[in-house]
Backbone as JSON Lines, residues from 0, in Angstrom:
{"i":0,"aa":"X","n":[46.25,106.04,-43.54],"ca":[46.62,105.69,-42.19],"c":[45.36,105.31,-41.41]}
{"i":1,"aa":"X","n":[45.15,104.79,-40.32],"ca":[44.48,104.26,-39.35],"c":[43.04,105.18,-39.06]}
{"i":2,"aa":"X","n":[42.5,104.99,-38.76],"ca":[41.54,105.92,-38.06],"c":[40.64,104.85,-37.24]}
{"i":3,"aa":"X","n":[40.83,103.26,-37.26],"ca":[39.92,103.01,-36.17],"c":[39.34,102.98,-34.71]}
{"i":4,"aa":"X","n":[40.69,103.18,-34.27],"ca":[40.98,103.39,-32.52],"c":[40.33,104.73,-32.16]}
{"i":5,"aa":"X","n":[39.63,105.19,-33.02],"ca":[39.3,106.59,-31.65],"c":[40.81,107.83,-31.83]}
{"i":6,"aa":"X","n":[41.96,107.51,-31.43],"ca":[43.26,107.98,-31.49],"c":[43.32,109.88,-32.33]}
{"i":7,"aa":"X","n":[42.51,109.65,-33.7],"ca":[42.52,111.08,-34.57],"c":[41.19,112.11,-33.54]}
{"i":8,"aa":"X","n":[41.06,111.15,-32.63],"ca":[40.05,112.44,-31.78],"c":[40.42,113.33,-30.96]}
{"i":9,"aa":"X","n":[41.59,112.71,-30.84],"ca":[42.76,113.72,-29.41],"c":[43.58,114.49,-30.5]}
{"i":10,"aa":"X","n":[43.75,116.07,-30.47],"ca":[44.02,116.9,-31.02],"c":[45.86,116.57,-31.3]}
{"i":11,"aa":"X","n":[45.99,116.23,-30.39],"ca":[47.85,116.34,-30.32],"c":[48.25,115.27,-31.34]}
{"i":12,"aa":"X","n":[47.17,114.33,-31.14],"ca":[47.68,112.83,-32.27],"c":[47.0,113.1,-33.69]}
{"i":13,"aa":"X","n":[46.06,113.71,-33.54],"ca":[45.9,114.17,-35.2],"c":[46.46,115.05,-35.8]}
{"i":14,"aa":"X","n":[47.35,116.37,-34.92],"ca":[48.31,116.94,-35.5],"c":[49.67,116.36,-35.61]}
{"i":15,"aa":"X","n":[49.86,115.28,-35.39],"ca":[51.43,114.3,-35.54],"c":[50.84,113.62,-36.57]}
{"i":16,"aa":"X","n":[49.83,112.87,-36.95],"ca":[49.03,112.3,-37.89],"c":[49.14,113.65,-39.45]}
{"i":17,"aa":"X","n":[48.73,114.63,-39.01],"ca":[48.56,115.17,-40.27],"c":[49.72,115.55,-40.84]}
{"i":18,"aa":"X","n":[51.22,115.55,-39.8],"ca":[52.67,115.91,-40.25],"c":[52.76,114.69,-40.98]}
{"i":19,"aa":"X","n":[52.4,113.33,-40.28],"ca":[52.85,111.79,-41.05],"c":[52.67,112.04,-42.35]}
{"i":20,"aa":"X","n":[51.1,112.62,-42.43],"ca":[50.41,112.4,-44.06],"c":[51.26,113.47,-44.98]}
{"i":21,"aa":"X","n":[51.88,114.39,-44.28],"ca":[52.34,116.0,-45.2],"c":[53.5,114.91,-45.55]}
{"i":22,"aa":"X","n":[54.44,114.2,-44.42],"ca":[55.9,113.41,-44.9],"c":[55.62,112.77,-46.31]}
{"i":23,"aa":"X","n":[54.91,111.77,-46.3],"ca":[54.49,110.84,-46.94],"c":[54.26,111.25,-48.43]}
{"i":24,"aa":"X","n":[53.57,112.45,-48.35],"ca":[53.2,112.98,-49.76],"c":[54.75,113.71,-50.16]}
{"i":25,"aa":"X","n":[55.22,113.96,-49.24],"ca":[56.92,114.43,-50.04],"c":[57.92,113.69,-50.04]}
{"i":26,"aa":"X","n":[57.55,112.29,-49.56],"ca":[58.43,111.15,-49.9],"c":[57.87,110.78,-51.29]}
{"i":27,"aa":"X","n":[56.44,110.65,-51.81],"ca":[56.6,110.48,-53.38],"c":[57.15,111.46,-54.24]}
{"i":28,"aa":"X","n":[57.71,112.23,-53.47],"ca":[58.07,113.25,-54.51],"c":[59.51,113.22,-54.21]}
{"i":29,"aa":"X","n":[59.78,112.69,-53.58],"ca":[61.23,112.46,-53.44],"c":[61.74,111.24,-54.0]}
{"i":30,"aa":"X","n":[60.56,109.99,-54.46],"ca":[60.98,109.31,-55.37],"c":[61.03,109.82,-56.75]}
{"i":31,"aa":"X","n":[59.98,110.3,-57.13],"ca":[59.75,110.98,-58.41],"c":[60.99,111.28,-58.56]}
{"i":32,"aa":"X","n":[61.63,112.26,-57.98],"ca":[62.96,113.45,-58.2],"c":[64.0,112.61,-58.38]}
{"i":33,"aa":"X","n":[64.08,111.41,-57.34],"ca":[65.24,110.12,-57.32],"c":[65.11,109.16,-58.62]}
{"i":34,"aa":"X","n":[64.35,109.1,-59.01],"ca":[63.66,108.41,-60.51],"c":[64.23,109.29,-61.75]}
{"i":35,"aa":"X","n":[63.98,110.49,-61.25],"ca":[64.1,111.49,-62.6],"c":[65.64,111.83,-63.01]}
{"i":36,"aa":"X","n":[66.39,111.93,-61.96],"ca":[67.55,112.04,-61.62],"c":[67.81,113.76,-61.14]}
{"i":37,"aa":"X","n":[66.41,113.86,-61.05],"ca":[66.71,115.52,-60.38],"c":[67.07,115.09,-58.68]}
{"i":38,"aa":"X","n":[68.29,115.43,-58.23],"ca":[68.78,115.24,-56.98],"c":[68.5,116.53,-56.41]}
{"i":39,"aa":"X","n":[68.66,118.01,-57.15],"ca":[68.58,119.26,-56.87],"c":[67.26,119.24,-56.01]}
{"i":40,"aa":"X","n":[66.23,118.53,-56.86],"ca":[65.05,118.27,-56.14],"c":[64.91,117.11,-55.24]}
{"i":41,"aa":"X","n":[65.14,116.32,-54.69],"ca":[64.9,116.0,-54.13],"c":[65.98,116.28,-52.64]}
{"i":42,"aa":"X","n":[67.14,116.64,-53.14],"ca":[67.38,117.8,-52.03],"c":[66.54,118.79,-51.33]}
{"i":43,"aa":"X","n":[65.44,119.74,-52.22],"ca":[64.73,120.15,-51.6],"c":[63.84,119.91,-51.01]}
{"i":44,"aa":"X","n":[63.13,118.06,-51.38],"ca":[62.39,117.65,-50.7],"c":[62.89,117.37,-49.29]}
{"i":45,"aa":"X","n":[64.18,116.78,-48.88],"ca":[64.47,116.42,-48.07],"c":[64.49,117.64,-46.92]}
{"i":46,"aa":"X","n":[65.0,118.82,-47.13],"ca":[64.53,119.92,-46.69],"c":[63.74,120.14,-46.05]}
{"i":47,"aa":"X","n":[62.27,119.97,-47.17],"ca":[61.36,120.15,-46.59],"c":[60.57,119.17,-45.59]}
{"i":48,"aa":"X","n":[60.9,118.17,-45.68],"ca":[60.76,116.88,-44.89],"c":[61.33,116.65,-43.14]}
{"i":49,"aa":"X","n":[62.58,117.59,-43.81],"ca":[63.26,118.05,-42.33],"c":[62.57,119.35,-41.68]}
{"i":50,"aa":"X","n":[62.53,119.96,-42.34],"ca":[61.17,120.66,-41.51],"c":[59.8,120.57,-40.8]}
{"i":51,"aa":"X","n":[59.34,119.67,-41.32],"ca":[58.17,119.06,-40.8],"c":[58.24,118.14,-39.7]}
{"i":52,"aa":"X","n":[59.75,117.18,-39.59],"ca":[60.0,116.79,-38.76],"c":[60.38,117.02,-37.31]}
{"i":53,"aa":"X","n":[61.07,118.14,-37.93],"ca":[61.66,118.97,-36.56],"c":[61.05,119.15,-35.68]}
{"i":54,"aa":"X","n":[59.94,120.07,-35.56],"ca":[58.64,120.34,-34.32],"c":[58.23,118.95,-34.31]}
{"i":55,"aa":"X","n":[57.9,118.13,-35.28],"ca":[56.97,116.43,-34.89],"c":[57.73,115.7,-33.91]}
{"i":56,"aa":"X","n":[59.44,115.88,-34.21],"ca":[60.11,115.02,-33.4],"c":[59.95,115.75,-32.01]}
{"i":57,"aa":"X","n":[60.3,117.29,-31.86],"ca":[60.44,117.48,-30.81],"c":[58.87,117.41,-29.45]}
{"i":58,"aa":"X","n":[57.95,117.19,-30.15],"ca":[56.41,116.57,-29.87],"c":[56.42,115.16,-29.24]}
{"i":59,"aa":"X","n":[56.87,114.45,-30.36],"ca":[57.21,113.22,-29.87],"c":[58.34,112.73,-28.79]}
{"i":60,"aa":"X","n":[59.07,113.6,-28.9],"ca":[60.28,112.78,-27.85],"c":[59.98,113.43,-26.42]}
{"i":61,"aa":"X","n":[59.57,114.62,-26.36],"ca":[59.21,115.94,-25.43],"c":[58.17,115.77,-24.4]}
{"i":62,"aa":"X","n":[57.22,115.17,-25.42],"ca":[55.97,115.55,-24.94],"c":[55.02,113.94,-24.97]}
{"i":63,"aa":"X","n":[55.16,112.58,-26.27],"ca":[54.51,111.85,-26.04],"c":[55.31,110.78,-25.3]}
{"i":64,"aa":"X","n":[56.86,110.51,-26.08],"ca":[57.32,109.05,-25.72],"c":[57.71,109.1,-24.04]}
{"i":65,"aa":"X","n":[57.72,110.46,-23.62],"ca":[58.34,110.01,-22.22],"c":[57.44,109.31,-20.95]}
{"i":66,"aa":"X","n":[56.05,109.63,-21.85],"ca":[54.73,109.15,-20.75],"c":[54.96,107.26,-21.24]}
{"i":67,"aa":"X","n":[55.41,107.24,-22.47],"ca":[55.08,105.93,-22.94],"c":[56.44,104.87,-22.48]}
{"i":68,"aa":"X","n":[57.41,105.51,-22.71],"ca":[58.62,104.67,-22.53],"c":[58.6,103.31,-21.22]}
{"i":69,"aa":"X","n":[57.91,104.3,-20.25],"ca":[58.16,103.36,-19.26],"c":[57.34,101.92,-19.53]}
{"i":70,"aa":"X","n":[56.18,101.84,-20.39],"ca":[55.56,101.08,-20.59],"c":[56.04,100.01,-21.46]}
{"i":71,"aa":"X","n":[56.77,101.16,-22.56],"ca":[57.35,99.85,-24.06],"c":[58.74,100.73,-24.13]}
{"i":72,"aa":"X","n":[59.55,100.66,-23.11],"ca":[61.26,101.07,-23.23],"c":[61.88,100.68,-24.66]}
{"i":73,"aa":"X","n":[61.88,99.58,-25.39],"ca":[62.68,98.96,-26.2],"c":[61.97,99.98,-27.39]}
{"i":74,"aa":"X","n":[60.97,99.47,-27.81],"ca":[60.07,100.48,-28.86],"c":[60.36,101.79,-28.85]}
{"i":75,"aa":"X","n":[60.27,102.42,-27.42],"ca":[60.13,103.92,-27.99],"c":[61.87,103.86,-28.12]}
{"i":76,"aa":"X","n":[62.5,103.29,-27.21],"ca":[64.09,103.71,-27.83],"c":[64.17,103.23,-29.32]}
{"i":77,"aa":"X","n":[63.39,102.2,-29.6],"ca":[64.18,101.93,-31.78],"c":[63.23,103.19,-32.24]}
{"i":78,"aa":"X","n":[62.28,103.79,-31.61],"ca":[61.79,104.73,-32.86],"c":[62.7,106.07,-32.8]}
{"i":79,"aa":"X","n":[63.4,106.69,-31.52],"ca":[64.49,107.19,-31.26],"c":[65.48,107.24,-31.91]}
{"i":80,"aa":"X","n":[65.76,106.13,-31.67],"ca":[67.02,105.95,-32.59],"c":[66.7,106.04,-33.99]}
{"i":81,"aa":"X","n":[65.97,105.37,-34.7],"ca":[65.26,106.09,-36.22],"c":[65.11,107.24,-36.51]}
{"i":82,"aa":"X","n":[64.68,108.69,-35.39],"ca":[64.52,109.11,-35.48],"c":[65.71,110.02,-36.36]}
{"i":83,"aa":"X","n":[67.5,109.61,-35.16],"ca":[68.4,110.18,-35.42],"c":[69.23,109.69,-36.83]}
{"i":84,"aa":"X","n":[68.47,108.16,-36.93],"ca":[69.36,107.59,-38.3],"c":[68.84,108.31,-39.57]}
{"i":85,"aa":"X","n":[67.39,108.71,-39.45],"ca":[66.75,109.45,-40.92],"c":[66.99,110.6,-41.04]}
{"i":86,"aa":"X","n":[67.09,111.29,-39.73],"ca":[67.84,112.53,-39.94],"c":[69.34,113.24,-39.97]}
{"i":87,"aa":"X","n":[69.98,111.97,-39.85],"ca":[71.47,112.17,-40.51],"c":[71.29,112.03,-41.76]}
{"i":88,"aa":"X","n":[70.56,111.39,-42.68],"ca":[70.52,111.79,-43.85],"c":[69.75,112.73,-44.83]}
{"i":89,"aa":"X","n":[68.89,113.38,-43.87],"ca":[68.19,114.74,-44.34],"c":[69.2,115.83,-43.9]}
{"i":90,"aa":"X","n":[69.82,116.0,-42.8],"ca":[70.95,116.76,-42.99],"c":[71.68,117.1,-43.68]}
{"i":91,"aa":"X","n":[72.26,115.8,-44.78],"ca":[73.01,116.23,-45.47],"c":[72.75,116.82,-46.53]}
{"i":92,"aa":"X","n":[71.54,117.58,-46.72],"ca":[71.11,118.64,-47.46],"c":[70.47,119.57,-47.44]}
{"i":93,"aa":"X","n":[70.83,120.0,-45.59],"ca":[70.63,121.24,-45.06],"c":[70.79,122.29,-45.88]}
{"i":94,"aa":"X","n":[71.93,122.46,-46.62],"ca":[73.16,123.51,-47.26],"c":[72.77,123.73,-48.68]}
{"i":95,"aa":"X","n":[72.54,122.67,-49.36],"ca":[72.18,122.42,-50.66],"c":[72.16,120.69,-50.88]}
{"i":96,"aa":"X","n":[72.54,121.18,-52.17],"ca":[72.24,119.27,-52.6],"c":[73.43,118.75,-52.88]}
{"i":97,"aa":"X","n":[74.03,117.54,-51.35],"ca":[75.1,116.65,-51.54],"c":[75.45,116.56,-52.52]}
{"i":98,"aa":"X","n":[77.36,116.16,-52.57],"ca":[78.17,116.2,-53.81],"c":[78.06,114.75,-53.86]}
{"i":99,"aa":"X","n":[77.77,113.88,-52.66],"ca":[78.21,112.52,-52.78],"c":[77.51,112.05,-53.96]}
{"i":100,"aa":"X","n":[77.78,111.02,-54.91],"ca":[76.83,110.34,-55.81],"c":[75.77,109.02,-55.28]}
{"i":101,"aa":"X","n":[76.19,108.92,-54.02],"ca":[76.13,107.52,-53.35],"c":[74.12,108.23,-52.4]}
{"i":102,"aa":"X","n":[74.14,109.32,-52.41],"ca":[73.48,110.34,-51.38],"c":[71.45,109.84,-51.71]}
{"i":103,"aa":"X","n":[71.68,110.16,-53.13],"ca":[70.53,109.54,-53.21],"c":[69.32,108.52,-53.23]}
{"i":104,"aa":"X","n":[70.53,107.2,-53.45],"ca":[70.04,105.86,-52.92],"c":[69.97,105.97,-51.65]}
{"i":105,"aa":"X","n":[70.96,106.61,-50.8],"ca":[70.51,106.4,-49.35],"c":[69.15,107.13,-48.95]}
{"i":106,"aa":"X","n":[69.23,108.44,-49.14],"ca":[68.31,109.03,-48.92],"c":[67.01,108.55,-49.1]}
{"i":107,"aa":"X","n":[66.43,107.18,-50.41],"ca":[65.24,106.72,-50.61],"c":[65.59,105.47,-49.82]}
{"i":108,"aa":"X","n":[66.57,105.06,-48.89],"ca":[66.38,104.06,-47.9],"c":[65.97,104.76,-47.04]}
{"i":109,"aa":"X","n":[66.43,106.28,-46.58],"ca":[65.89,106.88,-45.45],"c":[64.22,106.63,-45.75]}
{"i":110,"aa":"X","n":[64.37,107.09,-46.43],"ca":[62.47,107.33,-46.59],"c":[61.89,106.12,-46.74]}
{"i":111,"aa":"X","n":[62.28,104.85,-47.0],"ca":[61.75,103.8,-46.88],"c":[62.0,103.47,-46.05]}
{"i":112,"aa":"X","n":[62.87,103.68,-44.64],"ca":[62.57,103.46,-43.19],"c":[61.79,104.29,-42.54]}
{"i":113,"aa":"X","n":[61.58,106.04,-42.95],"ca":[60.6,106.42,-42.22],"c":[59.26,106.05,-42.87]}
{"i":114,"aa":"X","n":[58.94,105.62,-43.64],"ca":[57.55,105.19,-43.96],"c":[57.32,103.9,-42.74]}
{"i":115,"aa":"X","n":[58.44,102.84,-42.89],"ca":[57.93,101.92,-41.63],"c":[57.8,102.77,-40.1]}
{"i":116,"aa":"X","n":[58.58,103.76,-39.81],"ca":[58.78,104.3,-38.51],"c":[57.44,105.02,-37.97]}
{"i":117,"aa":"X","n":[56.64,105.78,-39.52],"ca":[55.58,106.66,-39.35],"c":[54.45,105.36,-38.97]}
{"i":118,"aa":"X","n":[54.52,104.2,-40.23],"ca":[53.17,102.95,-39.73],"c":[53.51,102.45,-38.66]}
{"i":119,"aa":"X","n":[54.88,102.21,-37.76],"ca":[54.58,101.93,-36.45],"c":[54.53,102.91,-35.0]}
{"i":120,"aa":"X","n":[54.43,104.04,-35.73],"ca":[53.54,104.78,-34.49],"c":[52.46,105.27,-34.79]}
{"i":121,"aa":"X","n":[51.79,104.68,-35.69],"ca":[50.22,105.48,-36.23],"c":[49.74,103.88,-36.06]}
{"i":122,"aa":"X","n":[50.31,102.82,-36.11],"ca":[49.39,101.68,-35.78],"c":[49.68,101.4,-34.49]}
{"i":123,"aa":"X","n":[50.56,101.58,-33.9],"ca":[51.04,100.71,-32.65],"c":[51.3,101.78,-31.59]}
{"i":124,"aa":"X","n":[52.09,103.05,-31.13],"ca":[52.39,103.88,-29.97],"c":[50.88,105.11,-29.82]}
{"i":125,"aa":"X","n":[50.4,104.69,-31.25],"ca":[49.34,106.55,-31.45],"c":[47.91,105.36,-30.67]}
{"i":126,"aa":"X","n":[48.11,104.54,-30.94],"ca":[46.62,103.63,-30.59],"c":[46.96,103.64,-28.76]}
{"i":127,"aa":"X","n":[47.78,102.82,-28.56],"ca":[48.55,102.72,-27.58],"c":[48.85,103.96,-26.44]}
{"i":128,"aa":"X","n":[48.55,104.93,-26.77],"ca":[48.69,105.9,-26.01],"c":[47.19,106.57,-25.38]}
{"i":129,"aa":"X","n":[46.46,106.29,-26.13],"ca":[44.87,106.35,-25.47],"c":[44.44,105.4,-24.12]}
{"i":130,"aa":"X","n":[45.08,104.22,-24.15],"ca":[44.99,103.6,-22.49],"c":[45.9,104.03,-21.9]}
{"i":131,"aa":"X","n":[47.62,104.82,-22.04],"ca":[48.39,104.78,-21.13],"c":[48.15,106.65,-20.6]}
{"i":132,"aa":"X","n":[47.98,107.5,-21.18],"ca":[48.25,108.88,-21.04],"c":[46.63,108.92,-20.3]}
{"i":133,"aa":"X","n":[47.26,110.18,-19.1],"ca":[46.33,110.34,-18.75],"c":[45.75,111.76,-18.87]}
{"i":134,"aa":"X","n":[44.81,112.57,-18.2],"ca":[44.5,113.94,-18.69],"c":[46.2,114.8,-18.24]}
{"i":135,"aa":"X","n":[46.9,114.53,-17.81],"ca":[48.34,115.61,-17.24],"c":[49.13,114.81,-18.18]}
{"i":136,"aa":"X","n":[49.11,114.08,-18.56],"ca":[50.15,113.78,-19.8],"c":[49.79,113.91,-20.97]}
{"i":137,"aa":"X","n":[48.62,114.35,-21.64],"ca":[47.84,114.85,-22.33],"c":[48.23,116.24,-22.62]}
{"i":138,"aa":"X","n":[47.93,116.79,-21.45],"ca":[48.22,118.51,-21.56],"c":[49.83,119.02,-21.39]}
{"i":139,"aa":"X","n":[50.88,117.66,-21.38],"ca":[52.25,117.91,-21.25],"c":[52.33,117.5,-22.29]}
{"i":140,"aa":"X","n":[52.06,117.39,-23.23],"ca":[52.21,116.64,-24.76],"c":[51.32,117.95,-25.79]}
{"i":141,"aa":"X","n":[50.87,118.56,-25.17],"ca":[50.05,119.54,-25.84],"c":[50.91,121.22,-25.75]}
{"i":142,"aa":"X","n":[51.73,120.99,-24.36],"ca":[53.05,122.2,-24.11],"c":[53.72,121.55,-25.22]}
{"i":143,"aa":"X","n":[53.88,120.47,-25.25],"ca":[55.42,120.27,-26.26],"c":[55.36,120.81,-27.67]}
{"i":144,"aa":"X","n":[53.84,120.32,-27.59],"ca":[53.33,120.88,-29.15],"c":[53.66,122.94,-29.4]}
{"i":145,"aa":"X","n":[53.52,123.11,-28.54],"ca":[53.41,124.98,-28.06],"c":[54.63,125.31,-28.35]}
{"i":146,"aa":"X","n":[55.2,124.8,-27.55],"ca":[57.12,124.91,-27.36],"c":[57.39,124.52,-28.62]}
{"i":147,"aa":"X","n":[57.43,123.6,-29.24],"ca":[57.78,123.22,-30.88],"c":[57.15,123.74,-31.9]}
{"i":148,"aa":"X","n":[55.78,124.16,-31.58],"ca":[55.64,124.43,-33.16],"c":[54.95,123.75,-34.38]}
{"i":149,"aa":"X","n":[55.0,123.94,-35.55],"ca":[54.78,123.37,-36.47],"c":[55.03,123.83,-37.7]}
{"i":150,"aa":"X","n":[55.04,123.37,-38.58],"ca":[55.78,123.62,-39.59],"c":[54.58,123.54,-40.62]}
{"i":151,"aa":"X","n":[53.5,123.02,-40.28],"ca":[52.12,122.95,-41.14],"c":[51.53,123.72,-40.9]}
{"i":152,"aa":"X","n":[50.66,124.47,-41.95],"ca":[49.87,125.67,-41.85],"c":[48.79,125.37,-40.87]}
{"i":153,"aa":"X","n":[47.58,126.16,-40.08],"ca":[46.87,125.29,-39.48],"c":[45.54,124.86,-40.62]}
{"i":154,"aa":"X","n":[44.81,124.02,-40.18],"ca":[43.37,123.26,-41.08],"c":[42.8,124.36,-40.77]}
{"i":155,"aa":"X","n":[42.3,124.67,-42.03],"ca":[41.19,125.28,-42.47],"c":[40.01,126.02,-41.47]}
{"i":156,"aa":"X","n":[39.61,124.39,-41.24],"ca":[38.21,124.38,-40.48],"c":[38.57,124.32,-38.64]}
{"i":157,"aa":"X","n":[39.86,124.74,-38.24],"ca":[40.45,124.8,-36.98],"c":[39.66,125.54,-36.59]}
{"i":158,"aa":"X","n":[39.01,125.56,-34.91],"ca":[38.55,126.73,-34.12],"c":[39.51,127.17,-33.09]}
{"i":159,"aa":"X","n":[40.97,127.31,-33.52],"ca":[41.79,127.74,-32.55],"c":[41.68,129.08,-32.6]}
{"i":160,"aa":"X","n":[41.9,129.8,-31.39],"ca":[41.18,130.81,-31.0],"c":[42.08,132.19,-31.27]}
{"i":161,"aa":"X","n":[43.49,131.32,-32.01],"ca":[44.39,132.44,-32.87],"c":[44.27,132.76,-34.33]}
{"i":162,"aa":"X","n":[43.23,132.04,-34.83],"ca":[42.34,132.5,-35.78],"c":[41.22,132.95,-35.57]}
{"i":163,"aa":"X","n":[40.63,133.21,-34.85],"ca":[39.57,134.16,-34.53],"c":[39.14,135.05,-35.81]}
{"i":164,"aa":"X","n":[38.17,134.82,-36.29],"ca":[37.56,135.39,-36.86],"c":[35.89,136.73,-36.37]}
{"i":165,"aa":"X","n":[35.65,138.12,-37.05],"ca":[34.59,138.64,-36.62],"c":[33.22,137.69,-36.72]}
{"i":166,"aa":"X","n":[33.56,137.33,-38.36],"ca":[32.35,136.73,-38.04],"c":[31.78,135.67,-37.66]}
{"i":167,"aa":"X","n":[32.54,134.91,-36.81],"ca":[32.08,133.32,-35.73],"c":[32.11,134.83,-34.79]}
{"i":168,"aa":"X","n":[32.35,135.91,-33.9],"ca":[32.15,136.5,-33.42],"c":[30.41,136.55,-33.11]}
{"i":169,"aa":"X","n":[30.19,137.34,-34.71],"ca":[28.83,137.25,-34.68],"c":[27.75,136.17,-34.36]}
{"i":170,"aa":"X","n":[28.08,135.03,-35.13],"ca":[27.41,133.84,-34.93],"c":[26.96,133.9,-33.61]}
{"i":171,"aa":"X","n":[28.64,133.43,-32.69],"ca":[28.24,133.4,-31.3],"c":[27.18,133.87,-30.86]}
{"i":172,"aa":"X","n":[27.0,135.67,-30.88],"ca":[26.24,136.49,-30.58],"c":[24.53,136.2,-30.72]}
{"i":173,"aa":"X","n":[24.59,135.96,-32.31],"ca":[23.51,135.67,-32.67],"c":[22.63,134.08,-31.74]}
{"i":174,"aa":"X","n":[23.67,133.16,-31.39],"ca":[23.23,131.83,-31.08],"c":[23.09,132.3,-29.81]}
{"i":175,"aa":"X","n":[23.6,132.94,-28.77],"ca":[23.74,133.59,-27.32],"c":[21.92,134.27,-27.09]}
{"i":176,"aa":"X","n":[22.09,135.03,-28.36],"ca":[20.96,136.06,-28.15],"c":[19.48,134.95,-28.46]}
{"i":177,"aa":"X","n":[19.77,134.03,-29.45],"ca":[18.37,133.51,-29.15],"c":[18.26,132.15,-28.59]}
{"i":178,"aa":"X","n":[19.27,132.07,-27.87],"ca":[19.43,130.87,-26.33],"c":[18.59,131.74,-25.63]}
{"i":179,"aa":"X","n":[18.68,133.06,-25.43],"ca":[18.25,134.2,-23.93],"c":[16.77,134.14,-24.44]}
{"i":180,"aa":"X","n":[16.44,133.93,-25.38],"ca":[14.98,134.79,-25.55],"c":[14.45,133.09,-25.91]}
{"i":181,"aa":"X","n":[14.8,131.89,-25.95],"ca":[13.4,130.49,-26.14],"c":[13.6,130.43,-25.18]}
C-alpha cells in the first residue's frame, strides 16, 4: 500500500492501514481455502475478516468519513454502501459455514471488491484527509477509534501508555537524571 503522502504518520490512518494489510493477508487465504475447496475454511476466514472490519468500519464511518463527506458526498457514500454489500456476505458465516453452494464464488467477489474498496481509500480518502481534517476532527476520529476498538493486537514497538512497561520506566529516569546533572 501507499506510503508516499505523509498519511501513515497520523496514528488513526496507520491503524486503519494496518487493519487493510491484516484484511488482505486473509483474503489470500480465503482464496487458497476457495481454490482448495475447503469452504469450512474459508468460512473461518470470513469470520475473521468480519472482525477486523467491525471496529475499522465503525472508525471509518464514526469518526473519518463524516469530516470528509461534505467534501466528496458521492465517494464516501459508494464506499458506504460497499461497506454494507461486503458485509452481507461475511455474515453469512457468522454461524458457521453456509449451506448455499453458490456462497463461495460470491464470497471471492466480495473480496475482490473489498480489495478495490481498501486501494481506494488508502490511495484516494487516507491521502485526502491530511488537507481536509483538522486538529478537532483528528481527535474525533481518534474517540471513534476508543469507542470501537480493535480487533488487532497492538505493534510491538507501540508507546501507548497501556502498555507501560517498568523498564522504559527506568530509562525515563535514567535520561531525566542525566538531563539534571549536563
Amino acid at each position: 500500500m501507499c506510503e508516499y503522502c505523509g498519511c501513515q504518520d497520523i496514528a488513526a490512518i496507520a491503524e486503519l492501514t494496518r487493519e487493510h494489510d491484516a484484511v488482505v493477508a486473509e483474503i489470500a487465504r480465503v482464496r487458497v481455502c476457495v481454490r482448495d475447496g475447503d469452504v469450512d475454511g474459508a468460512a473461518a476466514m470470513a469470520r475473521r475478516i468480519a472482525r477486523i472490519l467491525r471496529p475499522h468500519t465503525e472508525v471509518e464511518e464514526h469518526g473519518l468519513f463524516p469530516h470528509l463527506a461534505p467534501e466528496f458526498p458521492g465517494h464516501v457514500a459508494g464506499l458506504e454502501r460497499e461497506h454494507r454489500e461486503i458485509e452481507a456476505v461475511l455474515v453469512r458465516a457468522a454461524h458457521g459455514t453456509p449451506p448455499d453452494p453458490r456462497w463461495p464464488a460470491e464470497l471471492l467477489a466480495a473480496m475482490e471488491r473489498l480489495r478495490d474498496h481498501i486501494l481506494k481509500e488508502q490511495d484516494g480518502l487516507f491521502p485526502a484527509s491530511l488537507s481536509i481534517l483538522d486538529a478537532d476532527a483528528w481527535a474525533s476520529v481518534e474517540t471513534a477509534r476508543v469507542v470501537a476498538g480493535s480487533a488487532l493486537e497492538p505493534e510491538p514497538h507501540s508507546h501507548d501508555h497501556a502498555h507501560h512497561h517498568p523498564h522504559d520506566e527506568d530509562q525515563h529516569d535514567q535520561h531525566a537524571t542525566a538531563h539534571q546533572h549536563a
